[in-house]
N, CA, C and O of each residue as an XYZ file, in Angstrom:
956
protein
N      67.351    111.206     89.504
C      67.791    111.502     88.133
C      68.008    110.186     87.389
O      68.839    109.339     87.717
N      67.156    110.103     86.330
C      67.815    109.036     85.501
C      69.240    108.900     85.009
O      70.007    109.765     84.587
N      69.507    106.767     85.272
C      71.180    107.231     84.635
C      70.833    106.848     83.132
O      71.615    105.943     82.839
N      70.247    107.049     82.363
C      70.222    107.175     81.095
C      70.176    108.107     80.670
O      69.540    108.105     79.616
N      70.623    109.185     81.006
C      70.200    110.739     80.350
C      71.651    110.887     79.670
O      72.704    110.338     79.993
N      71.350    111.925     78.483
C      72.908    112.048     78.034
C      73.152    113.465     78.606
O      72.398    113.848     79.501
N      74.070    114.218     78.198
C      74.722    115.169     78.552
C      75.299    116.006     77.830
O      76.154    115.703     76.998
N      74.792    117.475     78.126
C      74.644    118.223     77.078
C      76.074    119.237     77.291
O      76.138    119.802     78.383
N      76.980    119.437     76.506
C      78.255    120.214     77.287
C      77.862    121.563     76.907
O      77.390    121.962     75.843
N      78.230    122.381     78.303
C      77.714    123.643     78.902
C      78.365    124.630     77.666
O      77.928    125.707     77.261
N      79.440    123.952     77.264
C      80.243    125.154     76.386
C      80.181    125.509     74.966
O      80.577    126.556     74.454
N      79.619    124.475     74.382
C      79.309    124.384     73.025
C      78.119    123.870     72.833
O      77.691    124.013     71.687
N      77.114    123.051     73.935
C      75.875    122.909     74.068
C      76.192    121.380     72.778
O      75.243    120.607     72.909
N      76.881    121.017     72.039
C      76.798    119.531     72.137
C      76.331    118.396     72.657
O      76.658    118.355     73.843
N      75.599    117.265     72.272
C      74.995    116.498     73.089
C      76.207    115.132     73.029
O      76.888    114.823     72.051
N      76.203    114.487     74.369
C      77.691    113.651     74.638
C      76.508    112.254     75.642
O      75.667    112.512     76.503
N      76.795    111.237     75.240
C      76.744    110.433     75.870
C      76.677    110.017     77.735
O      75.894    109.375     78.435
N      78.046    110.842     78.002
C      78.446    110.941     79.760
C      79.235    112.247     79.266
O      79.523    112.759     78.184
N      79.470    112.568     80.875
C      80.030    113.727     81.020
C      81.250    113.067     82.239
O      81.368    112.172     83.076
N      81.975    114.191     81.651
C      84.136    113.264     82.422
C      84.063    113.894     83.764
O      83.521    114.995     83.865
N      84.518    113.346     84.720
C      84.692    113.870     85.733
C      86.370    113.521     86.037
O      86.688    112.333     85.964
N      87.357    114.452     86.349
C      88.633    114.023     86.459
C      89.102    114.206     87.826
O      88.842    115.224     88.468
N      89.920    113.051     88.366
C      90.295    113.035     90.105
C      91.704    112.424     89.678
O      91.904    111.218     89.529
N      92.525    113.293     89.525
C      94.190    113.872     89.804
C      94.778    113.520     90.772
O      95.740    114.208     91.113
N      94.424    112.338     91.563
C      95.296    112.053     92.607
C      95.072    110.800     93.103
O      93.973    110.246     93.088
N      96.440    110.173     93.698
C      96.769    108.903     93.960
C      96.691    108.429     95.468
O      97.561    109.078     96.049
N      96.139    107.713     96.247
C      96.030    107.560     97.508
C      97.535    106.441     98.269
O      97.480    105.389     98.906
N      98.494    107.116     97.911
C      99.370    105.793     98.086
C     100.916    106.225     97.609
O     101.280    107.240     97.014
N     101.535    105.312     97.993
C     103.330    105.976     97.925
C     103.662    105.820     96.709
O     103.554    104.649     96.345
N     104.174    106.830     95.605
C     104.849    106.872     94.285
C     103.852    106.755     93.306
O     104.318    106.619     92.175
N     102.459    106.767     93.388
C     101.923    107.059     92.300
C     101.701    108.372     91.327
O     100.728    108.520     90.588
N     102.369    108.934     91.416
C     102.769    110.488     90.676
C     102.245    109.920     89.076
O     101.227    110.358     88.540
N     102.992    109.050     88.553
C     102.039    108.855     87.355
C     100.739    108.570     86.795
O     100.246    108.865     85.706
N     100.197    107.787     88.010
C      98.983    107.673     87.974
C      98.322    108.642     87.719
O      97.459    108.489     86.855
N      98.477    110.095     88.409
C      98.060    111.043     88.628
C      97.501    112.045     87.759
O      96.522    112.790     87.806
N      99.013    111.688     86.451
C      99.105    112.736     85.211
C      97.984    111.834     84.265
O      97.278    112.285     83.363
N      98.056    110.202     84.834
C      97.048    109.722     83.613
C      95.697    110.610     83.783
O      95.091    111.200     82.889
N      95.352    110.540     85.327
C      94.053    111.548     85.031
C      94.040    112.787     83.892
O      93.009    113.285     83.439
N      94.727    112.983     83.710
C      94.501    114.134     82.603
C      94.792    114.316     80.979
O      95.020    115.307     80.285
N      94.658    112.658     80.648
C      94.980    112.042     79.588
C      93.710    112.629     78.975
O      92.799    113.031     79.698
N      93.634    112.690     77.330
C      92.438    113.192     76.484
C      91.321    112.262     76.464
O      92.006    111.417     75.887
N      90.646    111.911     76.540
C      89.056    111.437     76.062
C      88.100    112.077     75.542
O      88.087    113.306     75.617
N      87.543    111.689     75.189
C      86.752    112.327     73.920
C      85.011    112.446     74.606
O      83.895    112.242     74.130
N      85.369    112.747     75.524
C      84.193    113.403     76.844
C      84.288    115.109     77.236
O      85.342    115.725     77.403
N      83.043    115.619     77.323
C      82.889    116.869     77.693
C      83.410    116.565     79.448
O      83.123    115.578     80.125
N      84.479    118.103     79.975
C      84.571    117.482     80.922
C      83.518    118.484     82.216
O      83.302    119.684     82.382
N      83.134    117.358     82.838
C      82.174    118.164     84.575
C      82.786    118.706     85.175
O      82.177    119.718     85.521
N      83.974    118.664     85.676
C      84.521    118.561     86.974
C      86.279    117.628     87.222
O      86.646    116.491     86.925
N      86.913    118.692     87.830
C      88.148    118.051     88.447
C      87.813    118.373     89.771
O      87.188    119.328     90.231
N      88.611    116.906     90.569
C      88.124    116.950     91.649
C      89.476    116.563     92.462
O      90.002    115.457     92.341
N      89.893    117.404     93.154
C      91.195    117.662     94.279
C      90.467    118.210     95.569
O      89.696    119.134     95.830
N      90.994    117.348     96.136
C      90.564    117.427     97.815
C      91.829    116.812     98.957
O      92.631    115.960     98.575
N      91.855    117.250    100.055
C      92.917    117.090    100.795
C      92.831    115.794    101.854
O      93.608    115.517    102.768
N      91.429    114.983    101.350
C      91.109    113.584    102.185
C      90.881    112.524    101.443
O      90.524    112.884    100.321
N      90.914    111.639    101.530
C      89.657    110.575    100.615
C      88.064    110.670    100.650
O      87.254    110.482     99.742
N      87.837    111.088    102.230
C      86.425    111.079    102.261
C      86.584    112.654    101.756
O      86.106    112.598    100.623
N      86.828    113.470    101.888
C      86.568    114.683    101.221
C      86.568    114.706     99.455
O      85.878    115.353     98.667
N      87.676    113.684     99.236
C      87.037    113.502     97.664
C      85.880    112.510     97.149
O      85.268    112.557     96.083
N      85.715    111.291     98.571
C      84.642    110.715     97.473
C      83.589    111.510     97.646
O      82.916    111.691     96.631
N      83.118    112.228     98.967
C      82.076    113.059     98.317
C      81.817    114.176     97.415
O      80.720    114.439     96.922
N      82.664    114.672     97.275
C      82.983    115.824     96.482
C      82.690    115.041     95.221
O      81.835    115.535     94.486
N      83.389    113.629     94.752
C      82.887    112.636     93.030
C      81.452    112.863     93.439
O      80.906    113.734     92.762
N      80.730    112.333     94.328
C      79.318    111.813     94.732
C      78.675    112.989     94.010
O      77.905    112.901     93.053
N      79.143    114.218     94.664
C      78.348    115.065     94.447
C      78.546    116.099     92.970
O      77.911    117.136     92.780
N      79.453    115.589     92.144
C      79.840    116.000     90.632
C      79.301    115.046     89.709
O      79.239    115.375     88.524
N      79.001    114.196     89.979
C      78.810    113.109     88.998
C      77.826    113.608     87.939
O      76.754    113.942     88.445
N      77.880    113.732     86.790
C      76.797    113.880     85.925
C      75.504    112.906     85.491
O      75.381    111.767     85.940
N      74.761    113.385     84.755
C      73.788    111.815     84.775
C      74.685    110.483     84.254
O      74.554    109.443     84.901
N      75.308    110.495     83.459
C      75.803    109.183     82.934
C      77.431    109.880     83.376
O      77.694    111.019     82.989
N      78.057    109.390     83.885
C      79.757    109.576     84.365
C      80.947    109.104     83.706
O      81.286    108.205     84.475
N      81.386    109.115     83.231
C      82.903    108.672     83.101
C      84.202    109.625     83.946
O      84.493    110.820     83.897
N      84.780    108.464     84.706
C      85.376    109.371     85.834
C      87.034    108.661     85.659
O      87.594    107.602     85.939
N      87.303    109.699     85.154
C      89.344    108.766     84.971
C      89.622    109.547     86.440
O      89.273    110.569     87.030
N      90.603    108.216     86.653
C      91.158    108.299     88.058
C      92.752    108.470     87.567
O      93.249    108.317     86.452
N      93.323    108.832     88.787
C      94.876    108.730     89.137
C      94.324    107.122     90.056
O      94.406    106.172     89.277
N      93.867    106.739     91.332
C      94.060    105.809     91.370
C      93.019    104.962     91.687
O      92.128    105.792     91.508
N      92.274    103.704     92.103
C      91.474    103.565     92.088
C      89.886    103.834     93.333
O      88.686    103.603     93.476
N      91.034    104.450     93.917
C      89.866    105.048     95.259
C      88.657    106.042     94.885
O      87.754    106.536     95.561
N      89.133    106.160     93.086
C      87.779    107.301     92.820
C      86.521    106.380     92.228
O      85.555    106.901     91.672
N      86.649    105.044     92.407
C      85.417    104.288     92.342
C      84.156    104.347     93.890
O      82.996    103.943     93.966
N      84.939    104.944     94.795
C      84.440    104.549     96.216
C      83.489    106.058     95.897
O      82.277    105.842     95.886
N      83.703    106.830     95.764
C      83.245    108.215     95.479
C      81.723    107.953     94.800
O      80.603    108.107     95.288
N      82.172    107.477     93.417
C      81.450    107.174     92.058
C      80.149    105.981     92.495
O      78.932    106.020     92.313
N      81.025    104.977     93.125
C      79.556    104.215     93.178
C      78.749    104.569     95.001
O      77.728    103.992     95.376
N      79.441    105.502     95.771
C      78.570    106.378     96.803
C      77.427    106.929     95.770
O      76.298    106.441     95.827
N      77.775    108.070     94.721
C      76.618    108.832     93.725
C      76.306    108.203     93.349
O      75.229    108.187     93.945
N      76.225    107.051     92.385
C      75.518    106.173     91.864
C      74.444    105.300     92.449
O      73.394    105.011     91.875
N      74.801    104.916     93.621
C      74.179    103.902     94.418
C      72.825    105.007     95.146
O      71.757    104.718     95.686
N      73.296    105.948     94.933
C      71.713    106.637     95.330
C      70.596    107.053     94.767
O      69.533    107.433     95.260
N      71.058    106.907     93.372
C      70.001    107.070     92.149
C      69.006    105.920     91.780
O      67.921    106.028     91.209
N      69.761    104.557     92.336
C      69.113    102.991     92.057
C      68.749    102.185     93.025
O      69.656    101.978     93.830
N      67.319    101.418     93.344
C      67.766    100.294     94.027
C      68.885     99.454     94.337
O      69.635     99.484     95.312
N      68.868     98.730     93.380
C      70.261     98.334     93.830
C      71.640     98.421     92.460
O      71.538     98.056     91.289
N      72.719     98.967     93.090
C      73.602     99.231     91.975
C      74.714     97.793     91.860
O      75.241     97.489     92.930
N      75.016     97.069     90.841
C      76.353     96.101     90.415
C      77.057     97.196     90.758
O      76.746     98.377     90.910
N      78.467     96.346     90.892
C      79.517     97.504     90.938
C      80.564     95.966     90.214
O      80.948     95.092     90.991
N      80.814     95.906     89.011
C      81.936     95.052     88.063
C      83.092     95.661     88.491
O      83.347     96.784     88.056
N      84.043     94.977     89.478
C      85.672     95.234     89.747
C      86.148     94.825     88.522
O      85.666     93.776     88.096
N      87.089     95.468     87.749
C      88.112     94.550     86.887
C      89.222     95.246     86.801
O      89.451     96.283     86.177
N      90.176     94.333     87.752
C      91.391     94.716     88.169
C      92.367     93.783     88.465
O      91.836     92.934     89.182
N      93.517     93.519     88.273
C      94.458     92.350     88.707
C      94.663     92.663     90.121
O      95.695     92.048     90.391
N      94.372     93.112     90.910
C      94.240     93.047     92.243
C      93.168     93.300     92.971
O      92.297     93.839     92.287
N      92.791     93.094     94.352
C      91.706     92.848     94.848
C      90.889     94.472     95.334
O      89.727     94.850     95.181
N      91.960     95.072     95.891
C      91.804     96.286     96.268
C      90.803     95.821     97.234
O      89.655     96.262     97.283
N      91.209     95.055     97.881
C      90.066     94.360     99.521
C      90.311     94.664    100.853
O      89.472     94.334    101.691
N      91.410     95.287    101.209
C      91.892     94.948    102.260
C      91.647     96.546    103.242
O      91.043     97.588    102.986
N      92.268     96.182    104.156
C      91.340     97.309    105.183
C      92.566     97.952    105.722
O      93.565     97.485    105.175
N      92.869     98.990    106.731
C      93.683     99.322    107.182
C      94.518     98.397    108.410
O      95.605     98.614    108.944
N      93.511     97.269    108.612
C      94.113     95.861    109.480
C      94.642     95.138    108.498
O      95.098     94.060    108.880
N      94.714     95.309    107.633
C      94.907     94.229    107.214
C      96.029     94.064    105.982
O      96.567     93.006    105.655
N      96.310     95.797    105.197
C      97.062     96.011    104.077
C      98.291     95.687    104.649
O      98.606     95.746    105.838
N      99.034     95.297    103.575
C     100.888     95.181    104.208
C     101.131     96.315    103.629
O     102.052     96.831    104.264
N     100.746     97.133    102.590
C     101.456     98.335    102.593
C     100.805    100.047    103.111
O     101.346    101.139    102.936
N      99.513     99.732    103.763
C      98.994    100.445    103.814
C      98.876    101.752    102.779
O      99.130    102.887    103.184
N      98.627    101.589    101.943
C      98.522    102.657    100.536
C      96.511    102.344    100.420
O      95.881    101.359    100.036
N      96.208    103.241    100.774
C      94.603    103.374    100.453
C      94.468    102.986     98.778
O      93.723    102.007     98.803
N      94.684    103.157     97.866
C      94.333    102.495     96.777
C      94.794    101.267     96.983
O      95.342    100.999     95.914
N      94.957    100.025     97.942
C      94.458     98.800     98.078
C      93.118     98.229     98.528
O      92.619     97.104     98.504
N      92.574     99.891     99.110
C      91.265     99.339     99.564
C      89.865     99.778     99.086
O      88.882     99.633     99.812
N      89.776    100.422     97.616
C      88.413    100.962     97.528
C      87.362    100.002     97.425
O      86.184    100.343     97.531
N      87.777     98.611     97.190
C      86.492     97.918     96.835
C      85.713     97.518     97.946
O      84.515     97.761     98.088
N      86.640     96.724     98.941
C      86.228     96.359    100.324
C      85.222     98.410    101.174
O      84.171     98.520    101.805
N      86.202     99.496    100.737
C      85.771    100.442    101.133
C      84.045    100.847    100.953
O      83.276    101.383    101.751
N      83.826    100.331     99.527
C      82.482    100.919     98.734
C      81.615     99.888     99.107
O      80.417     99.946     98.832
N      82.167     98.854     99.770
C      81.285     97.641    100.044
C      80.892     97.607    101.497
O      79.873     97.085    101.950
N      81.846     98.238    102.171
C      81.504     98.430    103.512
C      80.554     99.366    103.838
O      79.832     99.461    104.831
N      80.696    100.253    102.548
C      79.914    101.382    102.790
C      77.959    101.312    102.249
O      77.023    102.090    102.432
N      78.093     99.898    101.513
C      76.679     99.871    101.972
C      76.438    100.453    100.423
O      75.343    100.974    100.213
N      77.487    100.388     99.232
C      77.147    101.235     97.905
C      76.843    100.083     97.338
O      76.607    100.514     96.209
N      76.672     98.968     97.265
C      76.648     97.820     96.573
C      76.479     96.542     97.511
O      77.071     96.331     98.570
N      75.601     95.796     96.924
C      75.335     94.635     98.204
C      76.543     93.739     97.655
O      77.016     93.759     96.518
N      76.897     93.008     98.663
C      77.787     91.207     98.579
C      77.625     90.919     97.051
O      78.430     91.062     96.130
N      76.317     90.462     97.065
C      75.862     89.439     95.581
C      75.296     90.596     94.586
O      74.154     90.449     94.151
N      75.867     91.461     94.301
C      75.764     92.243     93.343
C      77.344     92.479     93.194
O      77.531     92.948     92.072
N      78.396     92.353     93.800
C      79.575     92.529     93.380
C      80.145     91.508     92.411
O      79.435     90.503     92.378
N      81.166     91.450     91.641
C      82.211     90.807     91.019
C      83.622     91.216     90.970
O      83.865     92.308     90.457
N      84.544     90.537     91.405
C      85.693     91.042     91.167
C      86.286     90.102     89.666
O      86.347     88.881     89.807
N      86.566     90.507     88.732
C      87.425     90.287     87.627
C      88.444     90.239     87.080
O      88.881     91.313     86.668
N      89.154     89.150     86.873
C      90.751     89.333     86.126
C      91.845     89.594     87.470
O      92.983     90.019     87.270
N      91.432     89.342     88.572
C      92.569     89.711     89.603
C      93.375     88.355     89.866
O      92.777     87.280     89.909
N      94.884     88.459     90.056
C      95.759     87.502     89.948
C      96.692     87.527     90.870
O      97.699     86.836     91.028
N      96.041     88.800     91.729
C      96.965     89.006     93.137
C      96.583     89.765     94.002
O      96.494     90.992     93.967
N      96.295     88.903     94.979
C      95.082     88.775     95.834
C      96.527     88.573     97.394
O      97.626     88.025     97.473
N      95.808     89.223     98.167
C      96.420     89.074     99.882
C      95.392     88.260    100.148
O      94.237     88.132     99.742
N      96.102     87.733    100.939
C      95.175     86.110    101.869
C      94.341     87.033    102.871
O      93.406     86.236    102.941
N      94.111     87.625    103.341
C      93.313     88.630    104.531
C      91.715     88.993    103.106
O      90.550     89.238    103.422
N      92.223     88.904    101.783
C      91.340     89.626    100.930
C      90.657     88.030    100.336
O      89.431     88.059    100.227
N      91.046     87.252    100.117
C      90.714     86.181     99.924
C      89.816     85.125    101.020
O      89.302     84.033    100.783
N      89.842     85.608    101.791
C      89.420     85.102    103.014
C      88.110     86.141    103.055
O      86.990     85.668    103.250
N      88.270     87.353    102.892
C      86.811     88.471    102.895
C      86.161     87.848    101.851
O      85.054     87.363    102.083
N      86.687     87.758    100.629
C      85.629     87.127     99.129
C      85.362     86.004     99.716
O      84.377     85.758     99.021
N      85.433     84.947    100.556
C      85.302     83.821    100.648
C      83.753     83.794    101.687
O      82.814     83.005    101.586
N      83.872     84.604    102.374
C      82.937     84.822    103.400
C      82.123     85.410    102.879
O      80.982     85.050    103.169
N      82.244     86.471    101.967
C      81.150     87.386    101.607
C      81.049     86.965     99.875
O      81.022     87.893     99.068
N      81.011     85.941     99.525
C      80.707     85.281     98.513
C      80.904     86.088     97.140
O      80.111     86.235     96.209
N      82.125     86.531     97.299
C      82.324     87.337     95.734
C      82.523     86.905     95.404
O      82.522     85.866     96.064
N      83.054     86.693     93.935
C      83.716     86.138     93.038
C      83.848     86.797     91.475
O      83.816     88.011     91.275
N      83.973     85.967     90.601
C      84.262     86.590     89.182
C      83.006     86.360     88.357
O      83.132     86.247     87.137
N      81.791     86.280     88.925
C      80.734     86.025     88.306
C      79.625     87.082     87.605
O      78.471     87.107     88.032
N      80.006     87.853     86.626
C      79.234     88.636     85.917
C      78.080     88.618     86.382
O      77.600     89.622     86.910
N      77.173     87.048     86.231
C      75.870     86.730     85.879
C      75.258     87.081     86.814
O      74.269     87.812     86.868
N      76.012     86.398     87.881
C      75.287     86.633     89.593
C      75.247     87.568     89.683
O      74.076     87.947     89.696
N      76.440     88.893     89.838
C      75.893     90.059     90.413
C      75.232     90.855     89.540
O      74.569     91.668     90.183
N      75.109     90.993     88.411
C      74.111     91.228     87.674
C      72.432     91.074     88.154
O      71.534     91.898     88.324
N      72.492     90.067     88.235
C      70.906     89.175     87.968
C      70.358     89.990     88.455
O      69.584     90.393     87.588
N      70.154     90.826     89.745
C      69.241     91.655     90.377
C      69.229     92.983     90.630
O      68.476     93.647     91.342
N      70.505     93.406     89.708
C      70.975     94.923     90.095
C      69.680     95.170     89.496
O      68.839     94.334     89.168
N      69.622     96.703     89.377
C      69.230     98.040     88.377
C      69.815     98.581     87.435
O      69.266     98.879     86.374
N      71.131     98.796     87.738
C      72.026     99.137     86.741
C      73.456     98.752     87.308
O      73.565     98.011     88.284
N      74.581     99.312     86.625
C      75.710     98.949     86.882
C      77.088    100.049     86.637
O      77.194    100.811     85.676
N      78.117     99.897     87.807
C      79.113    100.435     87.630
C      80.171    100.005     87.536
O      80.678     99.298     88.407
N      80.667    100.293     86.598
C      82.177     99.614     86.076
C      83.499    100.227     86.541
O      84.044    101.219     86.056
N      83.985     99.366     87.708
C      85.932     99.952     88.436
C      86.299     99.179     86.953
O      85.831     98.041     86.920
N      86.803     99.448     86.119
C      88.416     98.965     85.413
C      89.590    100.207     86.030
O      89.607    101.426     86.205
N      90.681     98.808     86.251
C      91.785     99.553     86.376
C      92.505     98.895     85.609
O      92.413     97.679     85.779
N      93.387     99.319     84.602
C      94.108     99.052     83.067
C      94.961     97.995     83.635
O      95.190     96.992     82.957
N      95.448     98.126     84.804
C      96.609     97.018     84.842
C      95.890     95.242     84.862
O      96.450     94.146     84.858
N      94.625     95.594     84.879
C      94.619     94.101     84.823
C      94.640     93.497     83.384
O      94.211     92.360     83.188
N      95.186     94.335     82.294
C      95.402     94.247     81.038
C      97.376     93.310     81.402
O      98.321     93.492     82.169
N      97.082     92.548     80.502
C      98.578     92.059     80.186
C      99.656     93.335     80.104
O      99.594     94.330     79.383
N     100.485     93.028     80.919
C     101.703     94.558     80.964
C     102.431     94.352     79.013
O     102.568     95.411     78.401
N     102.672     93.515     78.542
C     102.834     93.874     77.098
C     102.091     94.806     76.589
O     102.700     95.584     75.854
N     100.828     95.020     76.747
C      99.916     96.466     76.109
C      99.368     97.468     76.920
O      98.698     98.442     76.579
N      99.810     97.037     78.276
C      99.477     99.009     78.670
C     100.707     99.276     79.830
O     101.395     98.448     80.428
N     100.704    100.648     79.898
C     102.054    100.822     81.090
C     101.501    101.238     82.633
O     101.511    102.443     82.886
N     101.213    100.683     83.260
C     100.871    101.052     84.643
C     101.898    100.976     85.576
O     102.956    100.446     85.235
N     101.715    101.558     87.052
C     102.493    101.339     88.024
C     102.770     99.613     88.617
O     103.824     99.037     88.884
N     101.694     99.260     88.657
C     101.970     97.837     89.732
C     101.614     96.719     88.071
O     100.471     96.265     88.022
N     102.298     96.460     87.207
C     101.618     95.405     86.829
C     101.966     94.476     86.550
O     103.146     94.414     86.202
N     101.043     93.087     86.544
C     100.846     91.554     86.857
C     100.731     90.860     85.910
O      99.645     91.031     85.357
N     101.538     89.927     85.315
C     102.028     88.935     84.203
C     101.067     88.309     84.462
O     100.617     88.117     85.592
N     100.396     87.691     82.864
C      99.569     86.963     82.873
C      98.385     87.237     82.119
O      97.809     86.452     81.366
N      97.923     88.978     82.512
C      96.645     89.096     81.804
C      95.556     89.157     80.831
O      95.946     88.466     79.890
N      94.524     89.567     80.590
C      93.869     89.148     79.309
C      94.313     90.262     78.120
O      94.823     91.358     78.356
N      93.992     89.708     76.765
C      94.408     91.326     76.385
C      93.490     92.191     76.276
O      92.444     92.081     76.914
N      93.705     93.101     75.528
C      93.088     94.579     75.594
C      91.326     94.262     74.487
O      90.226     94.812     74.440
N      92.042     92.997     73.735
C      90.893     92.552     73.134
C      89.683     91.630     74.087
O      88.471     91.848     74.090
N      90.139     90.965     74.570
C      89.233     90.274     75.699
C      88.982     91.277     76.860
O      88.316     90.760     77.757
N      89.272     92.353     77.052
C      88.484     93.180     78.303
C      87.516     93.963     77.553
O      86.452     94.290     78.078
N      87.848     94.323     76.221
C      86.831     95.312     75.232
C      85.756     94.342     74.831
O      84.578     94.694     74.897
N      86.099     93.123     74.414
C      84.639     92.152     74.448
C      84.040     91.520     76.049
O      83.368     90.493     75.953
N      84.181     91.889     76.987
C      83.842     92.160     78.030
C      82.852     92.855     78.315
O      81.697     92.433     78.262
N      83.206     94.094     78.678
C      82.823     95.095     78.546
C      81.382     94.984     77.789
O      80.290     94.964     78.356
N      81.745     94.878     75.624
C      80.312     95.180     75.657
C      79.242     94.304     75.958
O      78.023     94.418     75.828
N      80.330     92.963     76.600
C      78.705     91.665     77.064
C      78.229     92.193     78.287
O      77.050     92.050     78.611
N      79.262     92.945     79.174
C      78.532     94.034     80.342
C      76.731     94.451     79.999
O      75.581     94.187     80.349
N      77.765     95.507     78.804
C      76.869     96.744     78.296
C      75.457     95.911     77.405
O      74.357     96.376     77.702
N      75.457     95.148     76.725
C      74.286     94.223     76.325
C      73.100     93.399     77.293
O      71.956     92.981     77.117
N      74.261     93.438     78.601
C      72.905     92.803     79.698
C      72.889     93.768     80.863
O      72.336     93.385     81.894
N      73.517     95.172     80.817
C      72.688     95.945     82.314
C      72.764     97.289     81.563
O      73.406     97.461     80.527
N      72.093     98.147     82.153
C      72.021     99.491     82.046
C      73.582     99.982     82.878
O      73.668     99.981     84.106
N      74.504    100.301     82.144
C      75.556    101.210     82.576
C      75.142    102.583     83.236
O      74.462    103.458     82.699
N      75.695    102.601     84.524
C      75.183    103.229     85.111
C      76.522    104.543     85.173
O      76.172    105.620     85.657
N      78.194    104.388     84.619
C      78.657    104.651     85.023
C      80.344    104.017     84.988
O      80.292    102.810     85.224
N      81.584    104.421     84.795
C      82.226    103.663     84.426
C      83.304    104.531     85.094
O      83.157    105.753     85.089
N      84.507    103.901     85.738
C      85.872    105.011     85.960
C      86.890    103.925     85.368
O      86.729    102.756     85.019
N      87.997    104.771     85.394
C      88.734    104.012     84.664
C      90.482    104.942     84.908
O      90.846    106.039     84.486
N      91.322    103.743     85.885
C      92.165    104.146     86.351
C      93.375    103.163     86.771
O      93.413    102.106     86.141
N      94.408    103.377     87.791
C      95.292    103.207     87.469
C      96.914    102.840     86.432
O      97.933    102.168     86.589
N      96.185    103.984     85.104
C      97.287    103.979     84.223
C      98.316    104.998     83.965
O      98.068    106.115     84.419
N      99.522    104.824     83.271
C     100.612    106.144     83.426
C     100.021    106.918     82.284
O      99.012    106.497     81.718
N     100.641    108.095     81.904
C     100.198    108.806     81.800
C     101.149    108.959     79.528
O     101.754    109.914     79.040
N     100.811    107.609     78.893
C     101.265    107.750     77.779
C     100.386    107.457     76.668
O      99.171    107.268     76.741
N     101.147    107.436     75.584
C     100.328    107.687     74.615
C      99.043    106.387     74.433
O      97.821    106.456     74.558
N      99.872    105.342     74.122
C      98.950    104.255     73.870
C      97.922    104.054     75.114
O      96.792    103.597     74.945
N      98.378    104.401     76.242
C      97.252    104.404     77.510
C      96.076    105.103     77.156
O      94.951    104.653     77.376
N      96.344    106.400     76.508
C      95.226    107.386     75.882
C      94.470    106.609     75.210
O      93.241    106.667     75.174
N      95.169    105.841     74.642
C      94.336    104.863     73.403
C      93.347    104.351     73.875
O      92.175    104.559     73.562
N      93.878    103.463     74.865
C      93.433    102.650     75.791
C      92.248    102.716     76.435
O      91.351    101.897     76.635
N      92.435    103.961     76.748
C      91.591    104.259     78.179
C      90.101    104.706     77.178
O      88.989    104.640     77.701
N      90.265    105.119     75.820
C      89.184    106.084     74.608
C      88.781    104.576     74.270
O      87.611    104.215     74.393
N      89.633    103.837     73.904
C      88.790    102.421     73.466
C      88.106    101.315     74.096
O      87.554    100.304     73.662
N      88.311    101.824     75.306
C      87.539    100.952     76.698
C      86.044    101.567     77.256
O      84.975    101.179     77.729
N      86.656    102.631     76.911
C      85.244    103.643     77.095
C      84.001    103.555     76.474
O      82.847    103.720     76.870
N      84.698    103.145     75.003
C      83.253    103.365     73.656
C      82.857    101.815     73.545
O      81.991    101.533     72.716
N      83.695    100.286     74.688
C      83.368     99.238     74.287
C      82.350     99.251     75.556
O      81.511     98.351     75.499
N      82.264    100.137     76.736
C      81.312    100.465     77.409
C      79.984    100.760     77.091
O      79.066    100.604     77.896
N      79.851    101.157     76.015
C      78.852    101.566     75.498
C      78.310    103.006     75.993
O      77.201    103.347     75.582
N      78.985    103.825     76.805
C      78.358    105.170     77.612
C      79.098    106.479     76.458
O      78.894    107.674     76.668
């Protein structure tokens, strides 16, 4: 299936850009808010909510909902592992752009808190959804030494260009907190970050050099300006 196709909603037969896929749940201790953000408004026809009683039972269950072009709000960020499983089977090879103030690298050896939303990226990478040098991690400012030591070996880094250069297309993890905590409200967040204006001009230098293949967009609470947030990150996506 091409990921350029738009999407036609079943209920009013409207034609939409992507089609929403929503995953309501947090892999990890006290994210209850995360949870409700999944069900924040966007201005997407929606596919599919997706509740399942595993992780691997939900990423395949995303894999297998995904519409041609996706937008998938998460409760937390383990619904990227899902998203770029479906994605990565439609393309040679798929980017997968992390942009998150944390690494989300680490393994079940290796987390100090063991909360599975520390590990979808290392997860989707292990899994063979995205090569090494097609990854980027972005904007992260807190990083475990066990995860720093994996990017070091497996040559990630914050380099757009590189993992770009040879994809097919591309999938975009944002998780809001790597936004400066002055403009959005998340669970875990990290002083320092860019603002909401520098991730939206991001974004569309993404969307100007790959085919978007696909975008989720998660770990935020569940308020008003997040709504904002999450609708104005979406359309600087270009999907």
């Amino acid at each position: 299936m091409a990921v350029d196709e738009g999407y036609e909603c079943h209920s009013c037969g409207a034609p939409f850009s992507a089609g929403l896929v929503r995953v309501p749940r947090a892999w990890g201790s006290g994210g209850e808010g995360m949870v409700e953000g999944a069900r924040v408004a966007v201005p997407y026809p929606e596919v599919a909510i997706i509740e399942r009683d595993t992780l691997d039972e939900q990423s395949v269950a995303i894999s297998d909902a995904l519409p041609p072009r996706p937008v998938v709000l998460g409760g937390c960020c383990c619904v990227h592992v899902g998203a770029a499983r479906g994605l990565a089977g439609r393309v040679d090879r798929l980017a997968v752009i992390y942009i998150d103030a944390h690494g989300d690298l680490n393994t079940p050896e290796t987390s100090p808190s063991g909360n599975l939303w520390g590990m979808p990226f290392r997860t989707l990478l292990d899994a063979g959804s995205c090569r090494f040098d097609d990854a980027a991690l972005v904007g992260a400012r807190s990083l475990d030494p066990p995860e720093i030591a994996f990017m070091e070996a497996a040559g990630i880094d914050d380099s757009i260009d590189r993992a770009l250069a040879g994809a097919d297309a591309t999938y975009i993890a944002l998780d809001l907190d790597v936004l400066d905590p002055s403009e959005v409200d998340v669970l875990i967040p990290e002083p320092d970050g860019p603002s909401a204006d520098e991730i939206e001009a991001l974004l569309r230098n993404i969307a100007a050099q790959t085919t978007i293949a696909g975008i989720g967009v998660t770990g935020f609470l569940a308020t008003e300006r997040n709504a904002a947030l999450a609708a104005r990150m979406l359309a600087a996506s270009g999907i």
